[in-house]
C-alpha positions in Angstrom: 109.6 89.8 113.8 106.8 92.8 114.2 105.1 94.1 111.2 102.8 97.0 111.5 99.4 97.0 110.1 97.6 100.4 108.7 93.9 100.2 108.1 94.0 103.9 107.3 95.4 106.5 105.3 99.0 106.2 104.6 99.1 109.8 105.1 98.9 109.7 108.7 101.6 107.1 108.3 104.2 109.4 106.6 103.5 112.2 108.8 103.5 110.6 112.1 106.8 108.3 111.0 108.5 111.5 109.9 108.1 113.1 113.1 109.3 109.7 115.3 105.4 109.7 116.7 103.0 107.3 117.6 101.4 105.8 114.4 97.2 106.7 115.0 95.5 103.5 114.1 98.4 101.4 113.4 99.1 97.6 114.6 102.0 95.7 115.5 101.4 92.1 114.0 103.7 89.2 115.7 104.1 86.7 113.2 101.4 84.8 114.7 98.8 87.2 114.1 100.1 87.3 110.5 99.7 83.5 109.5 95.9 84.0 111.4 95.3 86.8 108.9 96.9 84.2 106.4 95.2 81.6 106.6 91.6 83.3 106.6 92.2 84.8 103.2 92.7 88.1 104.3 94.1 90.3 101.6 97.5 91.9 102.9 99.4 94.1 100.6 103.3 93.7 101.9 105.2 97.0 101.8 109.1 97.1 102.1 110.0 100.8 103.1 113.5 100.2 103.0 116.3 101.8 100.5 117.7 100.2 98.0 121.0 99.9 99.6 119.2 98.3 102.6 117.5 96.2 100.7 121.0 94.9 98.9 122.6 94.8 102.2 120.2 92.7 104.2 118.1 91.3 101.5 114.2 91.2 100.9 110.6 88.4 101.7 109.3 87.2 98.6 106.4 88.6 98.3 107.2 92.4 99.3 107.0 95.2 97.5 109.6 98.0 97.5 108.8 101.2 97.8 111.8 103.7 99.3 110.0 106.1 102.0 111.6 108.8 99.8 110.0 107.7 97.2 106.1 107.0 99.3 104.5 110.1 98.5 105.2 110.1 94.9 103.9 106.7 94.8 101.2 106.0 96.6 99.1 105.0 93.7 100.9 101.5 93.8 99.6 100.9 97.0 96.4 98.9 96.4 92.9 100.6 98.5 91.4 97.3 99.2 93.7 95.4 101.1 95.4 95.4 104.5 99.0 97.1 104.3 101.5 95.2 106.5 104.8 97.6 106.0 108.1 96.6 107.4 
């Protein structure tokens, strides 16, 4: 599975997602690039965009936090400054 990585505003994120653009400084991470980050102690902040009823459908990762994209903008503040967001 690829996760995206954003070392930059989560702004640009929600703008350039919105519009079905190219995500300016964003990653994709194979799940091998993931366990590297892992096992250097990197700290990754997990971020589950999905709705509620998506998440009930198909179920979460331990470890990920839920945060609806509805919801993102309102909620940004949960979204810690000093680590590496991986969103799925």
């Amino acid at each position: 599975m690829i996760r995206r990585i954003f070392p930059f505003s989560i702004f640009a994120a929600i703008a350039a997602s919105a519009q079905d653009k190219p995500i300016p400084g964003a990653t994709e991470l194979s799940a091998d690039g993931l366990k590297k980050l892992l096992d250097k102690k990197v700290k990754l902040f997990f971020l589950d965009v999905r709705e509620p009823k998506e998440i009930e459908e198909l179920g979460t990762i331990d470890g990920y936090v839920n945060i609806p994209i509805s919801q993102l903008e309102s909620r940004l503040q949960e979204i810690p400054k000093d680590a590496l967001l991986v969103a799925g």
